[in-house]
C-alpha positions as CSV (number, residue, x, y, z in Angstrom):
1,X,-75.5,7.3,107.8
2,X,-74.4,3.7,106.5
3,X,-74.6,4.8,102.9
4,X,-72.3,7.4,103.6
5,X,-70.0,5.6,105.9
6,X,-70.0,2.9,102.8
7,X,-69.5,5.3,100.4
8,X,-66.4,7.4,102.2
9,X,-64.7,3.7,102.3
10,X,-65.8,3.1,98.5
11,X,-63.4,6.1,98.3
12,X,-60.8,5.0,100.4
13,X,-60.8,1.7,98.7
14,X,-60.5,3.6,95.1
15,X,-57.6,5.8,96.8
16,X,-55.4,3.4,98.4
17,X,-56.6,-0.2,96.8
18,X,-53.6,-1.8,99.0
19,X,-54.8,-1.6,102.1
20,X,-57.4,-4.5,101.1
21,X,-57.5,-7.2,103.2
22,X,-54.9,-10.2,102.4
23,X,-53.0,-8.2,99.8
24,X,-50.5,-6.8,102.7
25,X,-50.2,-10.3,103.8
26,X,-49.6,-11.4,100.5
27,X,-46.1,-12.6,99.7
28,X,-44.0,-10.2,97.6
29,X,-43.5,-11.9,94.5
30,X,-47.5,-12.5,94.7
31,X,-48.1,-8.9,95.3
32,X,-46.0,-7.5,92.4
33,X,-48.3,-9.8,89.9
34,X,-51.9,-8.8,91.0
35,X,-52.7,-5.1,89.6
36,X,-54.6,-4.1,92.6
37,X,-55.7,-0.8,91.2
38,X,-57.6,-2.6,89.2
39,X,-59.3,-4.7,92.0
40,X,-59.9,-1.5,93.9
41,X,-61.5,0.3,91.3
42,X,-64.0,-2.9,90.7
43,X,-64.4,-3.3,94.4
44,X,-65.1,0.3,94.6
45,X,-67.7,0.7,91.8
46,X,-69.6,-2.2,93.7
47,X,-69.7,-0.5,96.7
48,X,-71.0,2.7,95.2
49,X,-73.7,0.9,93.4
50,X,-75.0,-0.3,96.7
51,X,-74.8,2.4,98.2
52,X,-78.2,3.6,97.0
53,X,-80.2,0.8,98.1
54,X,-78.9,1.8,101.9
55,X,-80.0,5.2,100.8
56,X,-83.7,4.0,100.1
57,X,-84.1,1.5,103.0
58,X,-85.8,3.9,105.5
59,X,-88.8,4.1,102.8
60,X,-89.0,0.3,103.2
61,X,-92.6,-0.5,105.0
62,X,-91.4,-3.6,106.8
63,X,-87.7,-4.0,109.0
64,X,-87.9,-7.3,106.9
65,X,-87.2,-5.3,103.5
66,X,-85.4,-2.7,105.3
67,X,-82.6,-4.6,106.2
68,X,-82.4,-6.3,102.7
69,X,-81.8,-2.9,101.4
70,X,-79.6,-1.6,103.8
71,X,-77.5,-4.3,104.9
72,X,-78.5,-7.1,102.6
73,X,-78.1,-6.3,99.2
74,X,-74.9,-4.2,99.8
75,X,-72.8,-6.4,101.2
76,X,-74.3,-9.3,99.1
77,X,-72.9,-7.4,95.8
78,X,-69.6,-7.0,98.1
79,X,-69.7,-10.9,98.6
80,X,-70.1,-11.4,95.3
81,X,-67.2,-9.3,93.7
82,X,-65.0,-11.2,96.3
83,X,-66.1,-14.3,94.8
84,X,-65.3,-13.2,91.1
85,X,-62.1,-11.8,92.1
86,X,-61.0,-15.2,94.0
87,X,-62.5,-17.4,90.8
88,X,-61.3,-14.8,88.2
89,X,-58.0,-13.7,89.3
90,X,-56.3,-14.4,85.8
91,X,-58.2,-11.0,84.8
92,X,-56.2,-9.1,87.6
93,X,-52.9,-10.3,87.1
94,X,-50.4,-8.1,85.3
């Protein structure tokens, strides 16, 4: 049920990319310089490639390795692409 939960907001994300946190909050003339399609579509992408490790966590012998795969590693990649976005942001501007 989480993969599909994270996928169907991977899809949200990809559809309407400005209804990610801190870009509404964003002033204007900040807003009209980020292309935040083009955040949307990377943060979407991520989410869909962890989106199969939540799918094989229940094949996971331990809760240990369970929750790495379901929980874990998913949101770690999200973490990350935040991260890159924050350091990186030249690449996103238009």
């Amino acid at each position: 049920i989480f993969a599909i939960i994270w996928s169907l907001i991977a899809l949200f994300i990809r559809k309407y990319p400005e209804t990610m946190s801190g870009y509404s909050t964003m002033p204007k003339h900040k807003r009209e310089k980020i292309n935040i399609v083009k955040i949307g579509q990377l943060v979407s992408n991520t989410m869909f490639a962890g989106a199969p490790f939540a799918l094989l966590s229940p094949l996971m012998p331990s809760k240990g390795l369970f929750m790495l795969l379901l929980v874990g590693i998913p949101c770690g990649m999200l973490l990350a692409v935040a991260v890159y976005v924050n350091v990186c942001h030249k690449k996103f501007e238009k």
